[in-house]
C-alpha positions as CSV (number, residue, x, y, z in Angstrom):
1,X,58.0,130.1,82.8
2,X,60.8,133.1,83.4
3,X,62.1,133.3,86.2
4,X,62.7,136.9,87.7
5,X,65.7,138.2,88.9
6,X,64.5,138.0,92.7
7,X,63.1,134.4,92.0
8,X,66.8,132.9,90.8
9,X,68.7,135.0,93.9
10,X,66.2,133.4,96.4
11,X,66.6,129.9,94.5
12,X,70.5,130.4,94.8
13,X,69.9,131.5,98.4
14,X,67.6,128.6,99.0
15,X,69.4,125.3,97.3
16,X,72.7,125.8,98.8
17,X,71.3,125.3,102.1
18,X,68.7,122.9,101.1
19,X,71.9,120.9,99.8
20,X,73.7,120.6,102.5
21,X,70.7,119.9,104.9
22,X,70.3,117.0,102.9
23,X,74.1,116.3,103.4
24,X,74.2,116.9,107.3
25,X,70.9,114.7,107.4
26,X,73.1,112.0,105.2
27,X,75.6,112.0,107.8
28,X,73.4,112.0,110.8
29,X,72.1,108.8,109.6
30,X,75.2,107.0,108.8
31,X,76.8,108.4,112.4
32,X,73.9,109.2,115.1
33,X,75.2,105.9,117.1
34,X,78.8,107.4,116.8
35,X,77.8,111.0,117.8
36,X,75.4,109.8,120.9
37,X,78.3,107.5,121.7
38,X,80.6,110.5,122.2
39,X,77.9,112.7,123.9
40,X,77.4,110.3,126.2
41,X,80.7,109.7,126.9
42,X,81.5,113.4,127.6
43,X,78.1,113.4,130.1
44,X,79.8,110.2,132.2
45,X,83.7,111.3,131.9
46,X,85.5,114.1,133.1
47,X,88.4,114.0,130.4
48,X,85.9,114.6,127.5
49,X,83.2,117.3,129.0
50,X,85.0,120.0,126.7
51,X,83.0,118.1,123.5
52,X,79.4,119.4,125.0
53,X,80.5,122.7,123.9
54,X,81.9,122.3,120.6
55,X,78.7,121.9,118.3
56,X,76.7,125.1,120.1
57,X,80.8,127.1,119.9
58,X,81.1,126.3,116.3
59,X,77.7,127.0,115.0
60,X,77.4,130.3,116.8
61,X,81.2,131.2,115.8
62,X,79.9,130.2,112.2
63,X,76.7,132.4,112.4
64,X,78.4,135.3,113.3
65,X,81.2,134.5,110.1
66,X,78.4,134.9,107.9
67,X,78.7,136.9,105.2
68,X,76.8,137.9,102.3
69,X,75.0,135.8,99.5
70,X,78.7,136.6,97.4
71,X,79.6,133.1,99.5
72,X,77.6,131.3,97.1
73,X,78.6,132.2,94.2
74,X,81.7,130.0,94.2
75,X,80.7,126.2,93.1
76,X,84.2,124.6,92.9
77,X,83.4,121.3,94.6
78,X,86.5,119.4,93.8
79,X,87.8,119.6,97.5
80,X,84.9,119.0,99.3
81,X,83.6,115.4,97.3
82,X,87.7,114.8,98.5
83,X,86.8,115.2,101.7
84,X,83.5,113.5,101.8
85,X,85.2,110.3,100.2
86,X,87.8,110.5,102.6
87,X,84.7,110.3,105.5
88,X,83.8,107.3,103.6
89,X,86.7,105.7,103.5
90,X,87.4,106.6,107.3
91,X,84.3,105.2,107.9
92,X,84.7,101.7,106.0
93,X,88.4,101.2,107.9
94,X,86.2,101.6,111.5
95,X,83.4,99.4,110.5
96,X,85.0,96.8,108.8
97,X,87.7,96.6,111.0
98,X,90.3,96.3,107.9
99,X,92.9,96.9,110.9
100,X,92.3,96.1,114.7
101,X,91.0,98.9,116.6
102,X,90.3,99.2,120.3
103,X,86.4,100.4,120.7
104,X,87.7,104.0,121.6
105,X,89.7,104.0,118.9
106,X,86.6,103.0,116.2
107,X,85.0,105.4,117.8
108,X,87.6,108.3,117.7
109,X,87.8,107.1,113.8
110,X,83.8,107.3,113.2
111,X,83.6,110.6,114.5
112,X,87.0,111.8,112.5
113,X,84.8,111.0,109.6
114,X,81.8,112.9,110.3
115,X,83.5,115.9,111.1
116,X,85.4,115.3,107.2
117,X,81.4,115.0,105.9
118,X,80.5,118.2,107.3
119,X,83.2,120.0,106.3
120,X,83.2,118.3,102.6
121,X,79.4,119.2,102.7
122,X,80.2,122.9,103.7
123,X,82.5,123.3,100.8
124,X,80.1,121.2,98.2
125,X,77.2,123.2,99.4
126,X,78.6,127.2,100.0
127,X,81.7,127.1,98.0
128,X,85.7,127.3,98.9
129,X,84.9,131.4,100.1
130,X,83.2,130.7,102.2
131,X,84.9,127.5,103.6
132,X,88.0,130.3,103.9
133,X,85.6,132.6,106.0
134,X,84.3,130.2,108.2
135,X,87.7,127.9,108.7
136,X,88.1,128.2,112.3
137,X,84.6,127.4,113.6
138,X,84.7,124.5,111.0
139,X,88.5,123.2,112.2
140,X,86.8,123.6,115.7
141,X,85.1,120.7,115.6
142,X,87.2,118.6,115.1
143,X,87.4,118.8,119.0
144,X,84.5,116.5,119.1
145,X,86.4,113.9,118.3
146,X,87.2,111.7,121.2
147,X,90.9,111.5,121.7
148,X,91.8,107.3,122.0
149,X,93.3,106.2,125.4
150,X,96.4,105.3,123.2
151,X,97.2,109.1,122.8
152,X,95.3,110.4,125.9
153,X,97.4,108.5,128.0
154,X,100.5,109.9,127.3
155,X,99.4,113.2,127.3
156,X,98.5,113.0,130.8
157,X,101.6,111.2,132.2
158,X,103.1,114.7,130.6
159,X,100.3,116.4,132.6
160,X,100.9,114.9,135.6
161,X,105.1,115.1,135.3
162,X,104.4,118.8,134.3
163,X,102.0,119.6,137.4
164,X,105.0,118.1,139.3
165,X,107.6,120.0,138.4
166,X,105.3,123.1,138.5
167,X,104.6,122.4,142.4
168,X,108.2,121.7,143.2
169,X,109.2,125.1,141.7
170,X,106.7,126.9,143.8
171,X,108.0,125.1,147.0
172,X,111.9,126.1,146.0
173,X,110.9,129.4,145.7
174,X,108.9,129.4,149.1
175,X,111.5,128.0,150.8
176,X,110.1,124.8,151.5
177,X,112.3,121.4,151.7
178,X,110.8,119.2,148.7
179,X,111.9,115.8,147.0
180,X,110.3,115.3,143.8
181,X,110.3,111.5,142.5
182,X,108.4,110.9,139.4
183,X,105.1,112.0,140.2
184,X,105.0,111.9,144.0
185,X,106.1,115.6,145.9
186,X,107.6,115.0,149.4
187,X,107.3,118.0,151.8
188,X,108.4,118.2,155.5
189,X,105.1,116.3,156.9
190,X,103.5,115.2,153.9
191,X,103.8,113.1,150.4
192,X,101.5,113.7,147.7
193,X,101.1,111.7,144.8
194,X,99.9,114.0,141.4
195,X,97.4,110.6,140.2
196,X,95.8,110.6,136.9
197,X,93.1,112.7,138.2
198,X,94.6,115.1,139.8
199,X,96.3,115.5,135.8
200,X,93.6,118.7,135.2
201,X,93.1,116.8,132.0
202,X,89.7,118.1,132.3
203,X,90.6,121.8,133.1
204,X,93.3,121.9,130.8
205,X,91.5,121.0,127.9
206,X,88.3,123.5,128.6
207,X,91.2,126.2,129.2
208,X,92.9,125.5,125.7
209,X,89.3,125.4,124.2
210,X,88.4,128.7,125.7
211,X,91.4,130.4,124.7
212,X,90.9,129.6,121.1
213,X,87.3,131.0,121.0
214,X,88.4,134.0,122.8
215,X,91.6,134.7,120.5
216,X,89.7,134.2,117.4
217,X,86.7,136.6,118.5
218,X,88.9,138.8,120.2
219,X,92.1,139.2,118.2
220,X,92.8,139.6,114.6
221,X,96.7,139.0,113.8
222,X,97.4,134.9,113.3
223,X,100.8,135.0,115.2
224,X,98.8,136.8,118.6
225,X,96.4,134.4,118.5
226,X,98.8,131.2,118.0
227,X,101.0,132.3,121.2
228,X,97.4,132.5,122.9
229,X,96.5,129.3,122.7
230,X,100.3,127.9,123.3
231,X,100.4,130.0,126.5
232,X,97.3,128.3,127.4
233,X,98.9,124.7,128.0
234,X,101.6,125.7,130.4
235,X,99.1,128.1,132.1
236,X,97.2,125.4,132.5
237,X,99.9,123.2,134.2
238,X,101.3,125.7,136.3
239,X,97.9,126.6,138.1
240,X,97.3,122.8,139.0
241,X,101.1,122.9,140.5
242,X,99.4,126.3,142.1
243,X,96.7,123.7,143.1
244,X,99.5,121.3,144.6
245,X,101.2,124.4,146.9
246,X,98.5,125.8,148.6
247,X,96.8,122.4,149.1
248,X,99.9,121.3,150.4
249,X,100.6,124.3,152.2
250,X,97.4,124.0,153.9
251,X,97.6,120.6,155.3
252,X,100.8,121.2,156.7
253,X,100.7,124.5,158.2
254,X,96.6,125.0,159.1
255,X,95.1,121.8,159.3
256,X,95.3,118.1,157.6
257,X,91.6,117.8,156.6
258,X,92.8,120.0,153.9
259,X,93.8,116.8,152.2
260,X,90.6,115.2,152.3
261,X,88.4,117.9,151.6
262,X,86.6,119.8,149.7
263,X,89.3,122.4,148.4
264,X,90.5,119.4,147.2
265,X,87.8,118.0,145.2
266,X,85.9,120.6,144.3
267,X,88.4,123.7,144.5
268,X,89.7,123.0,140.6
269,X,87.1,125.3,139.3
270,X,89.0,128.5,141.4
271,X,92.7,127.3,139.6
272,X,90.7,127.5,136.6
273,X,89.2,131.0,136.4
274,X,93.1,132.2,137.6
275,X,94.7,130.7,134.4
276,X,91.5,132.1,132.7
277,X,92.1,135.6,134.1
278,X,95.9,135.7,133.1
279,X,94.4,134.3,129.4
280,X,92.0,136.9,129.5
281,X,94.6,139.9,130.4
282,X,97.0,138.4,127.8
283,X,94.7,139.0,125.3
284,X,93.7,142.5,126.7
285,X,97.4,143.3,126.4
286,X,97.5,141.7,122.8
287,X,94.5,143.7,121.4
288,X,95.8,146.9,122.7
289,X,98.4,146.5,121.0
290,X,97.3,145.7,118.1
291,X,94.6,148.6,118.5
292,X,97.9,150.8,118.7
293,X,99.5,149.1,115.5
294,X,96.4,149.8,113.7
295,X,96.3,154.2,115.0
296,X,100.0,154.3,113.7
297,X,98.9,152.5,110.5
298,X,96.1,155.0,110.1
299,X,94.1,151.6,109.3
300,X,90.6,150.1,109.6
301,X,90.6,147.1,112.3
């Protein structure tokens, strides 16, 4: 039988896909408990809600990457099989417990190694092109992986130190008497104690995730988009020290139920759209400039 040219196009549209549906399917049945695991542990814990949004992010980042059918015409598949044994491997130290994990930690591992799969069956399947094209929503998900209480902790005793020393300065500037002692701010009338939910580990981490997806759609130059996304850690930290002042500010000088109340525990989402709004006027700035570059240039951006 001959096979006309629009036949072996549409077969070399087709088979590409069809491979690495049968990869992702692969994967799906080695991991599901893993990747329910972490769903499920997002739905029930504050720290980890930012992986809800990762899978939806990256495949709609990806779909809109997408190029032509020139993507499939590279087959080197030498680094992806690295990175699907690499999966395997990852998965075989979790399992078999070849060195003694904590159940967060197995977990963290298991879900390392299906984000490798995927990626290793993106690159076997479409080609290192299109792996280049598509890097960022790709590297994105490896935000579903759970971060172990071994590293999270630390990263919110910086949190909370950080939030500290972020309230303190506000109160210096206002004029306001204030001892800081570890964690705990002391103000004329009242001691408040920045506790490992009061961190913004939550906020901080949707904030950093937003700011990438907004750099990378927004913004073209690397360097712009890098300070983005650095900017948006101490942003984050100095609007839940915000969070500490006027809460502070409010029990003292309007009325103590402040403390208790709902601006308290339910106010974070307002701190949060201010850090977004100076994220989102950052990157206004950035793109105007580099709108201006581009005019002076007399180039295409």
């Amino acid at each position: 039988m001959v096979l006309t040219s629009a036949t072996r196009e549409s077969i070399s549209r087709v088979s590409p896909l069809l491979r690495f549906s049968v990869l992702v399917a692969v994967s799906l049945a080695i991991w599901w408990s893993s990747l329910i695991s972490s769903l499920a542990l997002a739905l029930r814990d504050d720290q980890y809600t930012h992986i809800l949004l990762i899978l939806p992010v990256s495949v709609t980042l990806i779909f809109l990457e997408w190029k032509s059918s020139e993507d499939f015409t590279e087959s080197r598949a030498s680094p992806g099989l690295i990175l699907l044994v690499g999966a395997v491997v990852a998965t075989l130290f979790a399992r078999l417990q070849i060195f003694r994990l904590q159940r967060d930690e197995q977990l963290s591992l298991n879900m390392l190694a299906l984000v490798l799969w995927w990626l290793g069956a993106f690159i076997v399947s479409f080609g290192t092109r299109a792996f280049r094209r598509a890097l960022f929503p790709l590297c994105f998900l490896f935000w579903i992986v759970p971060i172990p209480e071994s590293v999270l902790y630390p990263i919110i005793r910086l949190l909370q130190a950080g939030s500290a020393q972020s309230a303190r300065s506000l109160f210096e500037a206002a004029g306001v008497p204030v001892v800081r002692t570890g964690t705990q701010i002391t103000v004329p009338g009242l001691t408040i104690e920045v506790a490992r939910e009061c961190s913004s580990i939550r906020s901080s981490s949707m904030l950093v995730v937003t700011a990438m997806v907004l750099a990378q759609m927004l913004l073209r130059s690397v360097w712009r988009k890098a300070l983005v996304i650095a900017l948006a850690i101490p942003m984050s930290v100095a609007k839940n020290g915000l969070r500490i002042f006027v809460l502070a500010m409010l029990t003292t000088h309007v009325d103590r139920s402040f403390i208790d109340g709902r601006l308290h525990h339910q106010g974070g989402i307002i701190y949060f759209l201010i850090a977004l709004a100076a994220i989102i006027l950052l990157i206004w700035a950035f793109r105007r400039g580099e709108q201006k570059s581009c005019a002076l240039t007399m180039t295409n951006c």
